[in-house]
N, CA, C and O atoms as a GROMACS GRO file, in nm:
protein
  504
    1UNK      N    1  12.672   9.984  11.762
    1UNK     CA    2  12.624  10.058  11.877
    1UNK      C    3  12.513  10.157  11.838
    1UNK      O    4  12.447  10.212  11.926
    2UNK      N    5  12.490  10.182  11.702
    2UNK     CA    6  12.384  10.271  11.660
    2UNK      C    7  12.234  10.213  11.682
    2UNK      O    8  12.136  10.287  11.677
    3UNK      N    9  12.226  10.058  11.710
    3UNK     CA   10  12.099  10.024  11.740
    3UNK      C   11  12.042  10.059  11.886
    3UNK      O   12  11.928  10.090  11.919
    4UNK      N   13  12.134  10.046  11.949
    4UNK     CA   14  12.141  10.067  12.093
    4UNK      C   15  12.119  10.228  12.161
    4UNK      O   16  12.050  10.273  12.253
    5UNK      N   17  12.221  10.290  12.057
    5UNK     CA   18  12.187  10.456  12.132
    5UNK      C   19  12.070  10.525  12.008
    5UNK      O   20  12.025  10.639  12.022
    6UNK      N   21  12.043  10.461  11.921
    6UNK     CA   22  11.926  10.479  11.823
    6UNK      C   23  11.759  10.484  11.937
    6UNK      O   24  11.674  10.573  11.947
    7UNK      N   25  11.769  10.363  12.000
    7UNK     CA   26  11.647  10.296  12.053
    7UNK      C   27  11.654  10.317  12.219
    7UNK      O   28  11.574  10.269  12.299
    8UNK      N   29  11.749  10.385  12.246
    8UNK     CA   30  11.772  10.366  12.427
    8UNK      C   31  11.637  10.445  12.515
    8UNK      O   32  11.617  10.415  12.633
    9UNK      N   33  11.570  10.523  12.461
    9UNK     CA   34  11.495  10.552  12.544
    9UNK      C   35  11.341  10.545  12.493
    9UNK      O   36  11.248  10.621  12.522
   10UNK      N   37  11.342  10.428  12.406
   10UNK     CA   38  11.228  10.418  12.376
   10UNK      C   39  11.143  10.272  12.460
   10UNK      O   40  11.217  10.188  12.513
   11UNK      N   41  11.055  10.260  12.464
   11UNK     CA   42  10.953  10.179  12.574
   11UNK      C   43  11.014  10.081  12.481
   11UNK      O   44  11.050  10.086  12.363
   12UNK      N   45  11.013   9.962  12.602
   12UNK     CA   46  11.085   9.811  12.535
   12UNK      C   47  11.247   9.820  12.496
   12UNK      O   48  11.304   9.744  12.418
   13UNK      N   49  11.300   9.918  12.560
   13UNK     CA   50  11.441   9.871  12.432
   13UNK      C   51  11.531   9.775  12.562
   13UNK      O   52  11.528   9.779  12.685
   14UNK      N   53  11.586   9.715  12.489
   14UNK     CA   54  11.694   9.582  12.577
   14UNK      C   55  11.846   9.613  12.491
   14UNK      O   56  11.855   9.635  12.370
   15UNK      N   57  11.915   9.610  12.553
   15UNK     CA   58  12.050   9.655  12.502
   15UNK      C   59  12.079   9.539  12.398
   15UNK      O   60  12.056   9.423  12.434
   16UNK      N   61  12.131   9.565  12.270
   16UNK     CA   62  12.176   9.483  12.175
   16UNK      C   63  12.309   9.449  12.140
   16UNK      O   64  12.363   9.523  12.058
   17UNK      N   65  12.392   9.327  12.195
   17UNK     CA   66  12.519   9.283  12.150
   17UNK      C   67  12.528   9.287  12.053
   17UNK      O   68  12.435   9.290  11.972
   18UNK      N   69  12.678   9.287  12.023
   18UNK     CA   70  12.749   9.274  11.825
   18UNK      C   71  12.685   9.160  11.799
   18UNK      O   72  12.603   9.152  11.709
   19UNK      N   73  12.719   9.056  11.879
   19UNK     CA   74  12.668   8.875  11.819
   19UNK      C   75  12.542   8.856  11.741
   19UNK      O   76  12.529   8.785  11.641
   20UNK      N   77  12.430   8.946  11.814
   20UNK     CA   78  12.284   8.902  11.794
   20UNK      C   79  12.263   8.991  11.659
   20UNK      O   80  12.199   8.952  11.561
   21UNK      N   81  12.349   9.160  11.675
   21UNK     CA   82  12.322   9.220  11.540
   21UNK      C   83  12.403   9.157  11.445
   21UNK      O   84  12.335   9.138  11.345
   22UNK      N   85  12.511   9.119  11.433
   22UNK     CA   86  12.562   9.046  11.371
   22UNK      C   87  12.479   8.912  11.266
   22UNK      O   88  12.486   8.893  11.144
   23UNK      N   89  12.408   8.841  11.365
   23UNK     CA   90  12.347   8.740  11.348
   23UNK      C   91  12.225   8.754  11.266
   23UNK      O   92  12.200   8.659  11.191
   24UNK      N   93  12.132   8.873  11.266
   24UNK     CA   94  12.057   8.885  11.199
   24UNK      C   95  12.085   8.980  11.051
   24UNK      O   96  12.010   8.991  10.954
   25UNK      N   97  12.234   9.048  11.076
   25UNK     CA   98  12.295   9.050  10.906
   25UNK      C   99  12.310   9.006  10.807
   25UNK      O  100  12.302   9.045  10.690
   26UNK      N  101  12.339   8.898  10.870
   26UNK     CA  102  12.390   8.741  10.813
   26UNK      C  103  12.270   8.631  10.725
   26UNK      O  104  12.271   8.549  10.633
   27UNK      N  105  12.164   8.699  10.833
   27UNK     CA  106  12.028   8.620  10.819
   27UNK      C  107  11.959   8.686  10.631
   27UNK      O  108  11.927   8.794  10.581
   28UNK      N  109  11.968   8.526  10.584
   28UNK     CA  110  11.943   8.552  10.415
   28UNK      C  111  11.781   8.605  10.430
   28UNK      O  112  11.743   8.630  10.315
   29UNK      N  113  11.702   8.624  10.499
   29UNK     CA  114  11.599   8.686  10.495
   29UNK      C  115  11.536   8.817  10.566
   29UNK      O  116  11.422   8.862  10.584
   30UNK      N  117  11.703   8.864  10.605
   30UNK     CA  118  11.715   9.025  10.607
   30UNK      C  119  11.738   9.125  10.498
   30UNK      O  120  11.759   9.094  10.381
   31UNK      N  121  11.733   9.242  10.544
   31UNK     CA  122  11.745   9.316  10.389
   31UNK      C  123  11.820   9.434  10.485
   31UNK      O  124  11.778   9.414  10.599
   32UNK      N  125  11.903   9.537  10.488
   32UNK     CA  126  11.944   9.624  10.544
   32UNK      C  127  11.992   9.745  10.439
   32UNK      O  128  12.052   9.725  10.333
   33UNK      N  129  11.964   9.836  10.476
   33UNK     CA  130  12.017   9.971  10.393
   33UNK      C  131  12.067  10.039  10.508
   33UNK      O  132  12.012  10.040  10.618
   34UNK      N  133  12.188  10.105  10.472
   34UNK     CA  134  12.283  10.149  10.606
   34UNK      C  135  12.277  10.247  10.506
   34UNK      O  136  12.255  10.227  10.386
   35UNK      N  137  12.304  10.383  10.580
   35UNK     CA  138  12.348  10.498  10.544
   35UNK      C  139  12.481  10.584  10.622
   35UNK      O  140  12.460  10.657  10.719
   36UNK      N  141  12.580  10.569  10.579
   36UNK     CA  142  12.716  10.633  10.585
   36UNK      C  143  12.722  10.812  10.558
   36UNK      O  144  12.678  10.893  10.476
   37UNK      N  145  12.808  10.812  10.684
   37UNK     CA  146  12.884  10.956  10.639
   37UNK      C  147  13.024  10.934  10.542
   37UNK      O  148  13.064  10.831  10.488
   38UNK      N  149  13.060  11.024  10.542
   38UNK     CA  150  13.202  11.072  10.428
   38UNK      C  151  13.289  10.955  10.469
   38UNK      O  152  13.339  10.864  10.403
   39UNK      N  153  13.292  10.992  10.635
   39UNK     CA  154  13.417  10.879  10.692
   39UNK      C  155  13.365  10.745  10.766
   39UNK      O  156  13.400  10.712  10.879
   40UNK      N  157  13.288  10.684  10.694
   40UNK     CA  158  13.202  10.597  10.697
   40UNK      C  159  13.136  10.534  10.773
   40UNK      O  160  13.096  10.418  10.766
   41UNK      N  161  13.116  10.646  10.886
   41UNK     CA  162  13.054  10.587  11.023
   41UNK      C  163  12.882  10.583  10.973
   41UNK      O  164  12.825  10.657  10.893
   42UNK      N  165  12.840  10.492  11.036
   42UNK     CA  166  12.680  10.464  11.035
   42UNK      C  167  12.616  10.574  11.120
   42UNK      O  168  12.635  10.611  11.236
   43UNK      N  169  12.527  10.616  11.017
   43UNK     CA  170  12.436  10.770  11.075
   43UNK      C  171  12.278  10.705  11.022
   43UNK      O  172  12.197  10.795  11.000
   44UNK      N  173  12.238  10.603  11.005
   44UNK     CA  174  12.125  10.520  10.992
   44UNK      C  175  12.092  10.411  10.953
   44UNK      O  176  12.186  10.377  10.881
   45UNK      N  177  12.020  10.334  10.952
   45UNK     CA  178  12.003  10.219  10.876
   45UNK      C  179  11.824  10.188  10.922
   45UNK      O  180  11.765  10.208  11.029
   46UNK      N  181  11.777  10.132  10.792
   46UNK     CA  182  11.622  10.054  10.819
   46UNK      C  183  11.675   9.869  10.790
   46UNK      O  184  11.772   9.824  10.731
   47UNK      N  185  11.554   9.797  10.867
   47UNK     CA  186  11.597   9.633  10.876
   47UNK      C  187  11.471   9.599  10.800
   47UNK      O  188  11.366   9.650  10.839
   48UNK      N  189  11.472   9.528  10.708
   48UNK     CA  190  11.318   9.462  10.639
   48UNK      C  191  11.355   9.332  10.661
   48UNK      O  192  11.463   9.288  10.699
   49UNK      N  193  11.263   9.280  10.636
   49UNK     CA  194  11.214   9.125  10.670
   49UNK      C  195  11.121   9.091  10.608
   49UNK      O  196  11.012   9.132  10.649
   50UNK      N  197  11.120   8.996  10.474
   50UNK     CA  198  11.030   8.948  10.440
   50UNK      C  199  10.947   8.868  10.538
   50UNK      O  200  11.004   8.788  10.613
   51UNK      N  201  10.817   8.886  10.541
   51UNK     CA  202  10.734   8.786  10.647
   51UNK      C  203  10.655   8.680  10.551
   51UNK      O  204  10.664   8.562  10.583
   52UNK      N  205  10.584   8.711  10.444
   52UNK     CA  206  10.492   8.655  10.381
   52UNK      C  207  10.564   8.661  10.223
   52UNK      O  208  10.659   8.738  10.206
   53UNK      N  209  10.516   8.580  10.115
   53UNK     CA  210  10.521   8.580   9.976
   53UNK      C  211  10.513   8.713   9.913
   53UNK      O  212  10.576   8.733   9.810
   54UNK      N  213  10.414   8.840   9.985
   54UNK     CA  214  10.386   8.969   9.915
   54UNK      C  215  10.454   9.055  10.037
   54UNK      O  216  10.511   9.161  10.016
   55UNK      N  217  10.443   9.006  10.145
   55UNK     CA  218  10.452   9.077  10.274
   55UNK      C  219  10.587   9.093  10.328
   55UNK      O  220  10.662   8.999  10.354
   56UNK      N  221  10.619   9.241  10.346
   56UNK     CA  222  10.748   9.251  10.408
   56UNK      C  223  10.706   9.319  10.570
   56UNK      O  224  10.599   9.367  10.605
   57UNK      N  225  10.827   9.304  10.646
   57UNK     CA  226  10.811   9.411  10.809
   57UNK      C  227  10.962   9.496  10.790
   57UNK      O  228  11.074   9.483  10.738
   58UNK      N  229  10.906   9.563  10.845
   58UNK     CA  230  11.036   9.669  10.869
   58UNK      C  231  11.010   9.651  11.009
   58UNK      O  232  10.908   9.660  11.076
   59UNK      N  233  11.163   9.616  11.043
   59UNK     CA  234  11.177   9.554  11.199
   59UNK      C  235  11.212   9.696  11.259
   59UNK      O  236  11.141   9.761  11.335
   60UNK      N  237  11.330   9.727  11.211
   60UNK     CA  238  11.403   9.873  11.280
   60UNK      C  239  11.433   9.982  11.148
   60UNK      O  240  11.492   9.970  11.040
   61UNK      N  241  11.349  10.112  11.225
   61UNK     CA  242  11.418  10.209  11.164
   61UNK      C  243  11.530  10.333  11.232
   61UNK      O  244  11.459  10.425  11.274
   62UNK      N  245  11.667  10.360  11.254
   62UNK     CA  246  11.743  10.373  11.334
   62UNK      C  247  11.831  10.510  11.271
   62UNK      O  248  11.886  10.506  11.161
   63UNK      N  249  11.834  10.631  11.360
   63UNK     CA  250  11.901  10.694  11.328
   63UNK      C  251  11.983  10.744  11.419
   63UNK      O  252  11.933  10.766  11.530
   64UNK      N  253  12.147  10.781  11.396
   64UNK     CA  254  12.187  10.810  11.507
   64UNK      C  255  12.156  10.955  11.582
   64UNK      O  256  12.190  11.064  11.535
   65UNK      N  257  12.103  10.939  11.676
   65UNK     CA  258  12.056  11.092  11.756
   65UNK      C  259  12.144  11.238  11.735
   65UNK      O  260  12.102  11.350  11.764
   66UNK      N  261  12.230  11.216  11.696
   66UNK     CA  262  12.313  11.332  11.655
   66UNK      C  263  12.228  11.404  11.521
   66UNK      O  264  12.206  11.523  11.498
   67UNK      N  265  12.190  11.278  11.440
   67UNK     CA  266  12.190  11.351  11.307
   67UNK      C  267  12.029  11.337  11.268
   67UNK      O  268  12.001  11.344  11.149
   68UNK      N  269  11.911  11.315  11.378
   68UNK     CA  270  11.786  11.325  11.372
   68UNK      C  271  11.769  11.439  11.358
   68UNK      O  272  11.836  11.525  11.414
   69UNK      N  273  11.609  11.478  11.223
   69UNK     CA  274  11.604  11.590  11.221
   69UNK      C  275  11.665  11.614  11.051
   69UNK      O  276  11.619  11.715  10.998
   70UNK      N  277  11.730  11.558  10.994
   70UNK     CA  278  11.785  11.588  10.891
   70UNK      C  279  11.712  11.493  10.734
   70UNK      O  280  11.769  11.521  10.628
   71UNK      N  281  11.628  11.420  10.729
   71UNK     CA  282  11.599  11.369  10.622
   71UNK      C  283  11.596  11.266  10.619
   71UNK      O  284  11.513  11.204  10.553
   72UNK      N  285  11.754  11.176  10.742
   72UNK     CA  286  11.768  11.072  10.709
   72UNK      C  287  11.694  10.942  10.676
   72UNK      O  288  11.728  10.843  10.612
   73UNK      N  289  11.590  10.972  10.737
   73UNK     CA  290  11.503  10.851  10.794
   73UNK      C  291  11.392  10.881  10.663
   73UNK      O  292  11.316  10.784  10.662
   74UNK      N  293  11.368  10.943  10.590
   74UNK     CA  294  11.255  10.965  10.512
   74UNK      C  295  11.367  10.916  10.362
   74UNK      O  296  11.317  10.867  10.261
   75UNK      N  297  11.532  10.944  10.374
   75UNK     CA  298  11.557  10.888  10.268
   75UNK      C  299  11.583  10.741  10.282
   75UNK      O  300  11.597  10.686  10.173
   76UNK      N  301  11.593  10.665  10.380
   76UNK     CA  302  11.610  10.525  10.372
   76UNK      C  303  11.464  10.458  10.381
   76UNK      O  304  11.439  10.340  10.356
   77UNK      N  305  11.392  10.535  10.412
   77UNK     CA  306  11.265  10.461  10.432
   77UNK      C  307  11.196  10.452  10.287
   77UNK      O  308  11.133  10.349  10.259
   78UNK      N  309  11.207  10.555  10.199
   78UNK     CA  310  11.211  10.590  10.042
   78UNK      C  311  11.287  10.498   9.939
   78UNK      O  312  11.237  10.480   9.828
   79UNK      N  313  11.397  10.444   9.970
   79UNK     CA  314  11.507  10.343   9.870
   79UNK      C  315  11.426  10.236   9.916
   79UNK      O  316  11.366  10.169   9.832
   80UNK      N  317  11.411  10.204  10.078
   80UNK     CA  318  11.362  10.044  10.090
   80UNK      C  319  11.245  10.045  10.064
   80UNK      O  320  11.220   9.930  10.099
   81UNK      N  321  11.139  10.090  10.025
   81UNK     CA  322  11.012  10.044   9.992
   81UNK      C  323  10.986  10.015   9.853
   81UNK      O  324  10.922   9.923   9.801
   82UNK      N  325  11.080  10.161   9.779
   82UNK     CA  326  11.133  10.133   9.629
   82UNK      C  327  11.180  10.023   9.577
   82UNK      O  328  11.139   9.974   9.472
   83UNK      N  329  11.271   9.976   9.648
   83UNK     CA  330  11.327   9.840   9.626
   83UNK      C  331  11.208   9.712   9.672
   83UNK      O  332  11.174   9.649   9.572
   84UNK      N  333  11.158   9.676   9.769
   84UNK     CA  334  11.044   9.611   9.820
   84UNK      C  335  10.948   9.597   9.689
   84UNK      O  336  10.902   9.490   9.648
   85UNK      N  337  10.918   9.770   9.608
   85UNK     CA  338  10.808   9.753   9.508
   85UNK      C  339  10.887   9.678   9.400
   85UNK      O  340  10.837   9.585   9.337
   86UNK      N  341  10.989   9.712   9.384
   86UNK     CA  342  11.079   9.614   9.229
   86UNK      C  343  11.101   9.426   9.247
   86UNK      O  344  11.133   9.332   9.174
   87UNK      N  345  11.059   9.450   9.397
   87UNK     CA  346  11.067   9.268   9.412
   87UNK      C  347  10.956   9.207   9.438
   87UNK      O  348  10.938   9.092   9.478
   88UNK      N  349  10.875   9.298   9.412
   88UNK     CA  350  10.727   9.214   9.415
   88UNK      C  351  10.646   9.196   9.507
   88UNK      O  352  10.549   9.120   9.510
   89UNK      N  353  10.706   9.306   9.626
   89UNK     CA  354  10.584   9.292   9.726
   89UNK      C  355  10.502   9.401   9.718
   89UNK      O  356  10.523   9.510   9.664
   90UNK      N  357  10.397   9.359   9.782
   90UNK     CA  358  10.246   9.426   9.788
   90UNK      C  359  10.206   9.516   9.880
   90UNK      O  360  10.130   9.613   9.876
   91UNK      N  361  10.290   9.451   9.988
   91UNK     CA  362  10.244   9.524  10.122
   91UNK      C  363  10.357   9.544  10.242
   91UNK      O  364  10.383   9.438  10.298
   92UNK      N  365  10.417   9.641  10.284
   92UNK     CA  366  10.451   9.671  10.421
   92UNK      C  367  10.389   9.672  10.516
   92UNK      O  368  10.269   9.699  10.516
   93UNK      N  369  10.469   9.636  10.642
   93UNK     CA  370  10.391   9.626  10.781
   93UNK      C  371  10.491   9.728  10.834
   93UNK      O  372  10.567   9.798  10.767
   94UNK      N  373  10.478   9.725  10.973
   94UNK     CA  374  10.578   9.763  11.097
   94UNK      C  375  10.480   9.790  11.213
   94UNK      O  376  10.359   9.798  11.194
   95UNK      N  377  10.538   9.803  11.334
   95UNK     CA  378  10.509   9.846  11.436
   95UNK      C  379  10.597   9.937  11.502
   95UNK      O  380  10.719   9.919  11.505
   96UNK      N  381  10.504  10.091  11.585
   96UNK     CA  382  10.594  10.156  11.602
   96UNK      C  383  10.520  10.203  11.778
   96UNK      O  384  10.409  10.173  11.821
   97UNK      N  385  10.630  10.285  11.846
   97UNK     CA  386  10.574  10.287  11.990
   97UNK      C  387  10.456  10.410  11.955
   97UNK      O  388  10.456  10.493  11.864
   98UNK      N  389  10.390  10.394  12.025
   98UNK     CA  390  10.245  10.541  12.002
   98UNK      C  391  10.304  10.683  12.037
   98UNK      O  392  10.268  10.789  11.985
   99UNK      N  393  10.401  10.669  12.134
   99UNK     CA  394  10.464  10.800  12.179
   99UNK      C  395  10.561  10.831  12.095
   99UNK      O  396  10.608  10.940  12.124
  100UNK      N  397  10.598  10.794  12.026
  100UNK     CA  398  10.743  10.808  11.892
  100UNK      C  399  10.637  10.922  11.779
  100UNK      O  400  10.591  10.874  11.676
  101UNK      N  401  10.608  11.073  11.817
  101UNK     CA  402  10.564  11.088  11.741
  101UNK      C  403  10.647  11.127  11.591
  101UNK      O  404  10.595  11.097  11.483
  102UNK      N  405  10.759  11.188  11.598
  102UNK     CA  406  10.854  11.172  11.487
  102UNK      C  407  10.805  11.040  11.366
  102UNK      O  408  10.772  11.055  11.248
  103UNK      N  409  10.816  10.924  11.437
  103UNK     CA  410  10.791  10.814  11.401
  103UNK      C  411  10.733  10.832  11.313
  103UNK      O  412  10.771  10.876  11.205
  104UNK      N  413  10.589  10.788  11.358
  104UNK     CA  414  10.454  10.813  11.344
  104UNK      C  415  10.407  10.894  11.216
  104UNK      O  416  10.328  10.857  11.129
  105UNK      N  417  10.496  11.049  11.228
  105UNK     CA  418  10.442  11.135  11.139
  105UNK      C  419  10.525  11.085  11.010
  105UNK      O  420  10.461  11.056  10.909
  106UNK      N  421  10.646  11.074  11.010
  106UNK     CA  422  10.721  10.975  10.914
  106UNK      C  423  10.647  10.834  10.814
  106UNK      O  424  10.675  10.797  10.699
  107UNK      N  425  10.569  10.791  10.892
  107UNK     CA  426  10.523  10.660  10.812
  107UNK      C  427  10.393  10.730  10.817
  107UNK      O  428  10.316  10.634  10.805
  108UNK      N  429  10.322  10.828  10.827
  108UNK     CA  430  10.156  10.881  10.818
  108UNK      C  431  10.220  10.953  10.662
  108UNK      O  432  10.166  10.929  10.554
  109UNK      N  433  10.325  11.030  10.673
  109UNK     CA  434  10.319  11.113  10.522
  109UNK      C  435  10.405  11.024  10.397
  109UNK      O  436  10.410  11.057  10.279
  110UNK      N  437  10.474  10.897  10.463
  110UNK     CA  438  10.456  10.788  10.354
  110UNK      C  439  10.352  10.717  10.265
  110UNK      O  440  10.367  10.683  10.148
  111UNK      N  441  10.178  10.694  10.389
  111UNK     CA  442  10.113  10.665  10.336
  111UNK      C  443  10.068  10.558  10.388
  111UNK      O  444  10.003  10.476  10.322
  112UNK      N  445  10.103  10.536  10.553
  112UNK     CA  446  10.089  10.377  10.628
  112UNK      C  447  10.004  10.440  10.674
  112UNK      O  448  10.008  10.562  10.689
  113UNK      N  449   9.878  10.341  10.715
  113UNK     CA  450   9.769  10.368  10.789
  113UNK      C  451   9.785  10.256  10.909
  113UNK      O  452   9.818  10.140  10.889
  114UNK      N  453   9.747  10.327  11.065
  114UNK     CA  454   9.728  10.250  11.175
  114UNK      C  455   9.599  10.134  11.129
  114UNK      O  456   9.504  10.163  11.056
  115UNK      N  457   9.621  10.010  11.187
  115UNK     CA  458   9.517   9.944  11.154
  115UNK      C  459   9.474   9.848  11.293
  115UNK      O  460   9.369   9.790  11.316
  116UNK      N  461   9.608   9.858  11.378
  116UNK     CA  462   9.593   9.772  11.498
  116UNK      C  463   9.691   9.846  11.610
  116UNK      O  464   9.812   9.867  11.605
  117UNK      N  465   9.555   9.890  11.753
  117UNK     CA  466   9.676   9.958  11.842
  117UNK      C  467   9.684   9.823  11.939
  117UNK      O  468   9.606   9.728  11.935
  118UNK      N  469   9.797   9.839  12.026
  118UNK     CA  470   9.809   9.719  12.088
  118UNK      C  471   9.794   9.748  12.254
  118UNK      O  472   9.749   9.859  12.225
  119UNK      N  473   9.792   9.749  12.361
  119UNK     CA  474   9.863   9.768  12.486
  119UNK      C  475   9.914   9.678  12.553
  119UNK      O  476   9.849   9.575  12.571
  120UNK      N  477  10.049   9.694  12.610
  120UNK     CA  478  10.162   9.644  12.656
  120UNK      C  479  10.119   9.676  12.811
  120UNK      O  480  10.047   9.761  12.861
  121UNK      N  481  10.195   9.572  12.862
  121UNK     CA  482  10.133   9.542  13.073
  121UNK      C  483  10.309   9.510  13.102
  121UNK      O  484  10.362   9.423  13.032
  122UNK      N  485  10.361   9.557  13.168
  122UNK     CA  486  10.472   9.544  13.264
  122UNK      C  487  10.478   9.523  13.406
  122UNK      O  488  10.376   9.555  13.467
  123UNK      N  489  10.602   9.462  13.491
  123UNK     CA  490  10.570   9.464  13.615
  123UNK      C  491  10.705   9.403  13.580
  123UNK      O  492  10.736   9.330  13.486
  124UNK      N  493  10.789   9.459  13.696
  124UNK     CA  494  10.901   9.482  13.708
  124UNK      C  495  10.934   9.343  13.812
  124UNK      O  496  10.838   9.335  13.888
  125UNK      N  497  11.030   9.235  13.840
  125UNK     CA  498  11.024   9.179  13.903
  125UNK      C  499  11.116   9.204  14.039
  125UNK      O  500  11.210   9.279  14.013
  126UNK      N  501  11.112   9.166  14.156
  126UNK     CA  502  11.207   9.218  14.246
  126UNK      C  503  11.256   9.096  14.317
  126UNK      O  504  11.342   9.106  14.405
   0.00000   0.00000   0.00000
């Protein structure tokens, strides 16, 4: 449920079943770093995805809203790239919403540079 109340009010989010997170756990070309409290509830996790031979994506970076504000996200984002550099890739991607400035400032003082903005068109159907 941490993907879900992680992402709920951000542009695009669609509610996520156990099955589908489940399913991409499972998936041998995921990579996940979860971060636990004492009593081992999930208070974050980042999702990588190798895309290319050098090229990884970081699909989701997720913290639970209680505990934003505290580091979390700058220490998982820190182990997985560390790890990414020991396996031989070259390059990270991701995409993040433009209004997420938290986000934003997070992967600017990592060292990611914007290289492509996109715009998104909606229309609600009735």
């Amino acid at each position: 449920d941490l993907q879900n109340s992680a992402f709920r009010d951000h542009w695009g989010y669609e509610k996520n079943i156990p099955k589908e997170i489940r399913e991409e756990i499972l998936n041998k070309h995921n990579l996940f770093f979860i971060h636990r409290s004492k009593d081992k509830s999930i208070l974050g996790y980042i999702w990588i995805k190798q895309t290319q031979k050098s090229t990884s994506k970081i699909n989701m970076l997720g913290i639970d809203p209680d505990y934003t504000g505290m580091g979390l996200g700058k220490y998982l984002l820190y182990y997985a790239l560390k790890h990414q550099i020991a396996n031989g890739q070259e390059k990270v991607i991701l995409d993040v919403d433009s209004k997420n400035l938290k986000a934003r400032k997070l992967y600017e003082n990592f060292g990611f540079k914007q290289y492509l903005s996109l715009t998104w068109w909606e229309k609600k159907l009735d």
